[in-house]
N, C-alpha and C positions, 0 to 999 in steps of 0.2 A: 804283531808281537803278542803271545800268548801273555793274557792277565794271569798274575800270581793270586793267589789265595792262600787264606789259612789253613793247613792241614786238619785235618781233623781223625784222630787216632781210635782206632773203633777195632776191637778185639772181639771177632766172630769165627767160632773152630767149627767148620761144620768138616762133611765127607761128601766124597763123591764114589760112585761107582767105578770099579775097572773094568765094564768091557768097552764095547765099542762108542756108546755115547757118552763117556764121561767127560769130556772135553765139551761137548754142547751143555751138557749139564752145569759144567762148570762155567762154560759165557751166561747161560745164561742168570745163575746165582751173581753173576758179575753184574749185569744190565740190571737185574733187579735192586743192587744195594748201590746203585748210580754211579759205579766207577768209569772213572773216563779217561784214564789211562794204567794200561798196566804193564808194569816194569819188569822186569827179569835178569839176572847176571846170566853173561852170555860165557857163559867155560864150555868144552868140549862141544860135542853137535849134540846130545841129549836135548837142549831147550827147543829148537827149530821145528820137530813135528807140532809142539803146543804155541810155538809165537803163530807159525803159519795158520793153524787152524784156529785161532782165538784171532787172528786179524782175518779171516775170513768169515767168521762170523760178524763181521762188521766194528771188533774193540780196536781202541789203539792203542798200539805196542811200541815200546822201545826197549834198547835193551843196550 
């Protein structure tokens, strides 16, 4: 059973690029600030190209 923790609420705007690497870009801005899971509202199919490819960069997703 996964341990619960304190949230810890941390307000960071940055950008990423739009071409082809902005999704690596983006795991990896994720790996660097420790997230160890990332969540997503799952509406229409627009989220599944970036859950697939941020869980293949090795994050975990739920959604």
């Amino acid at each position: 059973m996964p341990r619960l923790v304190e949230a810890v609420r941390k307000s960071d705007a940055g950008s990423c690029g739009d071409g082809p690497g902005w999704l690596s870009e983006l795991a990896d801005w994720l790996r660097c600030e420790r997230v160890e899971l990332v969540a997503m509202e799952a509406t229409s199919a627009y989220w599944k190209q970036m859950f697939y490819l941020l869980e293949t960069e090795g994050l975990s997703m739920s959604y």
